[in-house]
KELUM-379332 format. One record per residue (C-alpha): residue number from 1; residue in one letter; x, y, z. Coordinates in steps of 0.2 Angstrom, whole numbers, plus 5000, padded with zeros to 4 digits. Each point is the difference from the previous one (the first is absolute). Example, Ala and Ser with C-alpha at 12.3 -4.5 7.8 and 13.67 -1.06 7.14 Angstrom:
<rs>
[1,"a",[5062,4978,5039]]
[2,"s",[5006,5017,4997]]
</rs>
This chain:
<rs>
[1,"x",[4760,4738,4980]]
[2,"x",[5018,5009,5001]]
[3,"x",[5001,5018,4990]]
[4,"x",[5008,4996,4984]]
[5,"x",[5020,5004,4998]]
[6,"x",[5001,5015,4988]]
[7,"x",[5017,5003,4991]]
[8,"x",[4999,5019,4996]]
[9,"x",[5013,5005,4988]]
[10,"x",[5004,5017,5002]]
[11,"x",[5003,5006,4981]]
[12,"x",[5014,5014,4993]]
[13,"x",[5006,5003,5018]]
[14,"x",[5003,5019,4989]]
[15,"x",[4979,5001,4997]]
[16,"x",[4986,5001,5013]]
[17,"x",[5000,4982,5004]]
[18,"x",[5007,5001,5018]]
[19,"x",[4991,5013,5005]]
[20,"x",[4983,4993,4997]]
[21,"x",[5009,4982,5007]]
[22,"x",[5001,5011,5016]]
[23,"x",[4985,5012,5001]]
[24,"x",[4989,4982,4996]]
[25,"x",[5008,4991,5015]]
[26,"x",[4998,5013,5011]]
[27,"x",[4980,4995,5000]]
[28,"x",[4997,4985,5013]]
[29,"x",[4988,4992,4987]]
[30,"x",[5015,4995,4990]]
[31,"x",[5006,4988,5013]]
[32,"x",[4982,4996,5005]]
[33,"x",[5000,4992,4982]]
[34,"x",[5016,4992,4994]]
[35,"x",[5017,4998,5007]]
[36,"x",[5007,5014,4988]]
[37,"x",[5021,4995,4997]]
[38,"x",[5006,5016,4990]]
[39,"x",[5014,4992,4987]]
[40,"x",[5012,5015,4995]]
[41,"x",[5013,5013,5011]]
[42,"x",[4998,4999,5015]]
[43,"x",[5011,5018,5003]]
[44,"x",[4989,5010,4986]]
[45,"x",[4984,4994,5008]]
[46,"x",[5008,5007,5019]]
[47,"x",[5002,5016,4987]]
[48,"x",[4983,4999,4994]]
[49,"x",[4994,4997,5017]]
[50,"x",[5007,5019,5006]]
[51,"x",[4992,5007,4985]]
[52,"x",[4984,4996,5003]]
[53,"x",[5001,5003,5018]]
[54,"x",[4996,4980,5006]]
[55,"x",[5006,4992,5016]]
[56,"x",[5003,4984,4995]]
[57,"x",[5015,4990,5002]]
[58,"x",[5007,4992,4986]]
[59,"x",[5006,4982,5003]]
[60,"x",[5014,4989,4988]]
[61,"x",[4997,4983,4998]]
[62,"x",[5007,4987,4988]]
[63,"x",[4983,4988,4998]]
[64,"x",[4982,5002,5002]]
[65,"x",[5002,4989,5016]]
[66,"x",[5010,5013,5008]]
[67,"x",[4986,5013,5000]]
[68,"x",[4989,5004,5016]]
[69,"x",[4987,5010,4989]]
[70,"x",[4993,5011,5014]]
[71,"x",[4994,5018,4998]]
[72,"x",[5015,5011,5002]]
[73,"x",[5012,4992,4993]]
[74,"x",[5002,4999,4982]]
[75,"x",[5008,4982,4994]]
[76,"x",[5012,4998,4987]]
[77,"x",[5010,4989,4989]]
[78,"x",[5017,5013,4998]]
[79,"x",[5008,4999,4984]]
[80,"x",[5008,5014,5002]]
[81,"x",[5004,5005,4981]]
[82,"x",[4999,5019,4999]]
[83,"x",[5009,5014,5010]]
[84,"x",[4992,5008,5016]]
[85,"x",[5003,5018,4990]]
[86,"x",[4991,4992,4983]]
[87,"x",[4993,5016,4991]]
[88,"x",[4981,4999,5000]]
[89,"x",[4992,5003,4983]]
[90,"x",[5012,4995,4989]]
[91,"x",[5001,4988,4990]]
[92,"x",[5016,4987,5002]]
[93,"x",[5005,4984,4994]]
[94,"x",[5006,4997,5019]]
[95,"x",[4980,5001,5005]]
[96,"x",[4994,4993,4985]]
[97,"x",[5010,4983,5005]]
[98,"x",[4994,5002,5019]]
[99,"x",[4983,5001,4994]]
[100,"x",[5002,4984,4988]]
[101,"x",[5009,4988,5015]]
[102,"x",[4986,5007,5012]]
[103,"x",[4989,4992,4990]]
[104,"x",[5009,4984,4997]]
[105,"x",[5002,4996,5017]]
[106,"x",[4982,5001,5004]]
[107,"x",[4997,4992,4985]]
[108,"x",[5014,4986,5007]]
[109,"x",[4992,4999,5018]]
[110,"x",[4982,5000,4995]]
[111,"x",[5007,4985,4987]]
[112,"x",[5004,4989,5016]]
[113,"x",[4984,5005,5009]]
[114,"x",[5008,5009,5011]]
[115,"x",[4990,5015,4997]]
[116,"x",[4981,5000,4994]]
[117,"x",[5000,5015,4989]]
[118,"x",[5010,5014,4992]]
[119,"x",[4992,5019,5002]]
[120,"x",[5012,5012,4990]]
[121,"x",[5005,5018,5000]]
[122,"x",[5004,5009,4983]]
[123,"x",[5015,4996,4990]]
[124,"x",[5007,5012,4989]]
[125,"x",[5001,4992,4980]]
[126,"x",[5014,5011,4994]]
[127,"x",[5012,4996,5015]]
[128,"x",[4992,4984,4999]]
[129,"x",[5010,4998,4984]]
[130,"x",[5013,5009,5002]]
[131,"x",[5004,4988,5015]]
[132,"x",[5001,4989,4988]]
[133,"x",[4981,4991,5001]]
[134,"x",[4993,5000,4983]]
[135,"x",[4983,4999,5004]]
[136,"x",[4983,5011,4999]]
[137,"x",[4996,4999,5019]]
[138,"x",[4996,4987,5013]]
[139,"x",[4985,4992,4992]]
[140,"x",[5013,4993,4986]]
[141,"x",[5013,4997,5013]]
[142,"x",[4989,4989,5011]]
[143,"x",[4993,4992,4985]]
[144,"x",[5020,4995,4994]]
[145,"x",[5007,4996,5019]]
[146,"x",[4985,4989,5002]]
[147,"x",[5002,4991,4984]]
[148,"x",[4982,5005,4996]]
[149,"x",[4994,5004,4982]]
[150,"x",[4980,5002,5003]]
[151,"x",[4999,5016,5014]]
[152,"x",[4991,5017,4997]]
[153,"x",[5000,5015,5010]]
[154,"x",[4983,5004,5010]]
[155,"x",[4995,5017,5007]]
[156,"x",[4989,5003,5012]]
[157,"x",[4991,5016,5006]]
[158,"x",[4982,5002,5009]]
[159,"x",[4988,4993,4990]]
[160,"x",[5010,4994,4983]]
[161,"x",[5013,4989,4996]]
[162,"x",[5009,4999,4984]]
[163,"x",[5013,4989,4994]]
[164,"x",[5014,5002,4985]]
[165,"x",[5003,4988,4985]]
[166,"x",[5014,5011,4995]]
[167,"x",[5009,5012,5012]]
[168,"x",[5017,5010,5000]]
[169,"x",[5003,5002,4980]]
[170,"x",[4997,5011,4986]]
[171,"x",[4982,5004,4996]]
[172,"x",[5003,4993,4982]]
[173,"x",[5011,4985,5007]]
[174,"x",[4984,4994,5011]]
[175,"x",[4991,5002,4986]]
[176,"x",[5011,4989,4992]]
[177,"x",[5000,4988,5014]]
[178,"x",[4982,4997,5003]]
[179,"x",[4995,4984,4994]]
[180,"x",[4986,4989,5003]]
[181,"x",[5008,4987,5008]]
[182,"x",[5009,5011,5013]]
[183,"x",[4981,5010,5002]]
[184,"x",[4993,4984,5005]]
[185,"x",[5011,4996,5012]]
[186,"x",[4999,5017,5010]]
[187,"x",[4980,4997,4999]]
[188,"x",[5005,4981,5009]]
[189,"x",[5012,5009,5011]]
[190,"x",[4986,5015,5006]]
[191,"x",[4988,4985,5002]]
[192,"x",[5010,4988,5010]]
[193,"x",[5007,5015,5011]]
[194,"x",[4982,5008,5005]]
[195,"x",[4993,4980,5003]]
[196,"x",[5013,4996,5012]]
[197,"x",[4996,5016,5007]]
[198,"x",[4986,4995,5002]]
[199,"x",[4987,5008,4987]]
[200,"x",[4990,4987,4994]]
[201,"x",[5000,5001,4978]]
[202,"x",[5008,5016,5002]]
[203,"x",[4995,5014,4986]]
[204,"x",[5011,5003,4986]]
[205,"x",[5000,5016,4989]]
[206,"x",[5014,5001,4987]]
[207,"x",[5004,5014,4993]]
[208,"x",[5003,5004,4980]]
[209,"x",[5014,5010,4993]]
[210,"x",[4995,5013,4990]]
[211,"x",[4987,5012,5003]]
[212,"x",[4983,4992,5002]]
[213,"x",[5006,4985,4999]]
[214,"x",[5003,5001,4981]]
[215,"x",[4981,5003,4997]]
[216,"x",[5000,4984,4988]]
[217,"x",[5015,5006,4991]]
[218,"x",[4999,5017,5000]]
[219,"x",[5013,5003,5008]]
[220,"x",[5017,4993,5001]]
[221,"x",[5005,4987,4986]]
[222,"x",[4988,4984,5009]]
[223,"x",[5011,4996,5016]]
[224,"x",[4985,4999,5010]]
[225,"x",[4994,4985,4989]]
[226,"x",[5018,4991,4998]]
[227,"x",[5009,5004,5017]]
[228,"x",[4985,4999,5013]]
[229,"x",[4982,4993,4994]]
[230,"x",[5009,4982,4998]]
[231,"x",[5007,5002,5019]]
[232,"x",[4984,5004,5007]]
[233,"x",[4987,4986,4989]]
[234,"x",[5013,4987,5005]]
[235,"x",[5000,5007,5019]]
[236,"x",[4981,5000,4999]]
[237,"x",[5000,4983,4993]]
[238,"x",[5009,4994,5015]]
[239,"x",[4985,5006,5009]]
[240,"x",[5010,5019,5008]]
[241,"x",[4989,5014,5002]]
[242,"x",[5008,5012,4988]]
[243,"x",[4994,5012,4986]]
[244,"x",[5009,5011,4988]]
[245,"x",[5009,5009,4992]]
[246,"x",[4990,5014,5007]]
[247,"x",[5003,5018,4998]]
[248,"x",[5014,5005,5015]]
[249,"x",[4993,5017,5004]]
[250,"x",[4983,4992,5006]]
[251,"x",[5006,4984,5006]]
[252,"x",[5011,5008,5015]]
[253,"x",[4982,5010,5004]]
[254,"x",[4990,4984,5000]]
[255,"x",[5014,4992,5010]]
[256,"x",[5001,5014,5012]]
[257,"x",[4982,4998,5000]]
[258,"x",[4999,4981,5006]]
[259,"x",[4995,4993,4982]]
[260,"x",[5018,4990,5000]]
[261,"x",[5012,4994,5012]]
[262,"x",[5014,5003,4991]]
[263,"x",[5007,5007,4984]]
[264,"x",[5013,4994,4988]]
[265,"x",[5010,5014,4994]]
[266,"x",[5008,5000,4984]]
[267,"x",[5015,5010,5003]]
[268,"x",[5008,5010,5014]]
[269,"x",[4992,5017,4999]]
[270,"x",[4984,4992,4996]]
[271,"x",[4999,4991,5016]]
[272,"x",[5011,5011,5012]]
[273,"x",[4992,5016,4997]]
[274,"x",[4980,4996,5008]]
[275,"x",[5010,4995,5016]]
[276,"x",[5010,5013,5003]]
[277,"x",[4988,5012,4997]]
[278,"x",[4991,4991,5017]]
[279,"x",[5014,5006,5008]]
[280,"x",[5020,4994,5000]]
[281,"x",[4996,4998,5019]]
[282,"x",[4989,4985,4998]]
[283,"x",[5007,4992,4984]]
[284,"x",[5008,4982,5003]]
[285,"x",[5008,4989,4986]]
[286,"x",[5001,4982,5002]]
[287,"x",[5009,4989,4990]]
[288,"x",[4989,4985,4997]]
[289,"x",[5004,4984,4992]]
[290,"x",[5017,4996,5010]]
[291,"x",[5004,4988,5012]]
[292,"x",[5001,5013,5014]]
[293,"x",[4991,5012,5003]]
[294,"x",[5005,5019,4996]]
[295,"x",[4990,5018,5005]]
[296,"x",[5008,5018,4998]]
[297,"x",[4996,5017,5000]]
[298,"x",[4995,5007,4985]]
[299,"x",[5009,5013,4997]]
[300,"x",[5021,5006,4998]]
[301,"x",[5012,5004,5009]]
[302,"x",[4997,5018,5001]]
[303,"x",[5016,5006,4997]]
[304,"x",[4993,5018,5002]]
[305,"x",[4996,5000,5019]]
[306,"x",[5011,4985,5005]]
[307,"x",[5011,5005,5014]]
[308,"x",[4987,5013,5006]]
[309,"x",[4988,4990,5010]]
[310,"x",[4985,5005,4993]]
[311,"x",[4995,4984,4990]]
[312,"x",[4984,4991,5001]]
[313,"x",[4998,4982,5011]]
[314,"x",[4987,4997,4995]]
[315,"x",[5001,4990,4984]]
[316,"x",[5014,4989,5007]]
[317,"x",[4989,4994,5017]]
[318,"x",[4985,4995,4987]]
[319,"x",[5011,4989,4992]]
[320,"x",[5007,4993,5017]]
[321,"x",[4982,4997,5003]]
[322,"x",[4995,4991,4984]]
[323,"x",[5016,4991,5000]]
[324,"x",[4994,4993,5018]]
[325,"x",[4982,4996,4991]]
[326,"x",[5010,4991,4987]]
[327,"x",[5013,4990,5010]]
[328,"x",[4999,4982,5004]]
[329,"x",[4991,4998,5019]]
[330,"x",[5017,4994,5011]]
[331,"x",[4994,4988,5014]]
[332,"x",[5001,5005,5019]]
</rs>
């Protein structure tokens, strides 16, 4: 079987992403694995390229087919939206809108299988908007470009994997938007994902909302009993090995300590906070349920050290590696 075409968007070309593009393909493996195609600047990544002190060449190319996707040089599809002098760290609607048409051209290419997965590098949400892209981040972009209404963001660490039924909004407003029906289907989701992954009757923890999972009413005002107990008897009357809601501080132990295979997370802090304290550099989030398949780093754009070639590759080469795991098998 041929390695996998990889469209890597590169993210706020002002944030971290094309330094960790870089530093990541600077390691053989990468190409041993996937015919990585970098979709973004070609000029800022030559400029990250000298800030992190790599020797790779950077090639432009209009189409996948173009690409030669050997060690050394690093393929990409040029836009060319942003000035070679763009200021890093800061936000602007000019980066904001490169990050947004990065993401639509992967999301375009990958559309006419012409690439077999998207890996992405951090956007930044306020330039996001202020370039004129009203939306919470990639998950809901991808979910809106694809036509898709049923997806969820997945993250991934060593030993846990969570997944979201709300994400980027308000505590009170995801409060407000949890539901049974939508529960339900991020339990189908989290089933159907880790079966074709390959776990056979993969184990399902949900978690509750409130602390101690409402202890019978205790506490909260019952959304334990109206938002999530209906989603998880009708989920275990379809025969999925799921329980809850169960109290979120011990589940994400007895996750961690193999009792599950995955956790549904009622809300963003909820389900983000476990994995990152694993470590930033090993988190992966995966956008499940689209008709493409989507990994990224899990964390920002790191406006704080962008520019000074210090950020972490990590993160960015295990999404490259679970995209690869994830990708449609190509022939030849």
């Amino acid at each position: 079987m041929s390695r996998p075409v990889v469209g890597i968007t590169m993210g706020d070309p002002a944030g971290v992403g094309p330094e960790i593009i870089m530093k990541a393909l600077n390691a053989p493996e990468m190409y041993q694995i996937c015919q990585p195609l970098v979709i973004g600047d070609a000029k800022i990544l030559e400029r990250a390229g000298r800030i992190v002190d790599v020797p790779l060449k950077v090639k432009r190319i209009a189409a996948p087919g173009e690409g030669a996707y050997t060690y050394g040089t690093v393929d990409c599809v040029d836009l060319d939206l942003v000035p070679a002098d763009l200021p890093f760290g800061e936000v602007s609607a000019q980066a904001g809108d490169a990050a947004f048409r990065f993401l639509e051209r992967a999301i375009a290419l990958a559309n006419r299988g012409m690439i077999d997965a998207i890996c992405t590098a951090p956007l930044n949400k306020e330039a996001l908007h202020k370039g004129g892209h009203n939306y919470p981040g990639h998950t809901e972009i991808l979910g809106d470009l694809t036509g898709t209404k049923d997806f969820a963001m997945m993250l991934t660490a060593p030993k846990l994997r969570v997944i979201h039924v709300t994400t980027h909004i308000g505590l009170i407003d995801a409060i407000r938007q949890i539901n049974p029906e939508r529960v339900y289907r991020v339990i189908r989701l989290a089933h159907e994902t880790l079966s074709k992954a390959g776990i056979a009757s993969p184990r399902i923890g949900v978690c509750g909302i409130n602390p101690h999972a409402g202890e019978h009413g205790l506490f909260g005002y019952g959304e334990e009993a109206e938002k999530i107990e209906p989603a998880v008897a009708q989920a275990q009357a379809e025969g999925i090995n799921v329980q809850g809601p169960l109290p979120a501080d011990t589940l994400f132990f007895r996750a961690g300590r193999g009792d599950f295979d995955i956790v549904v997370a009622m809300y963003h802090d909820q389900g983000h906070g476990p994995i990152k304290v694993l470590g930033l550099e090993a988190g992966v989030n995966i956008t499940v349920g689209l008709p493409i398949i989507r990994t990224s780093v899990d964390h920002g754009t790191a406006f704080d050290i962008a520019g000074k070639g210090i950020a972490d590759e990590r993160s960015i080469q295990e999404a490259l590696r679970q995209a690869v795991a994830l990708a449609p098998k190509r022939p030849g």
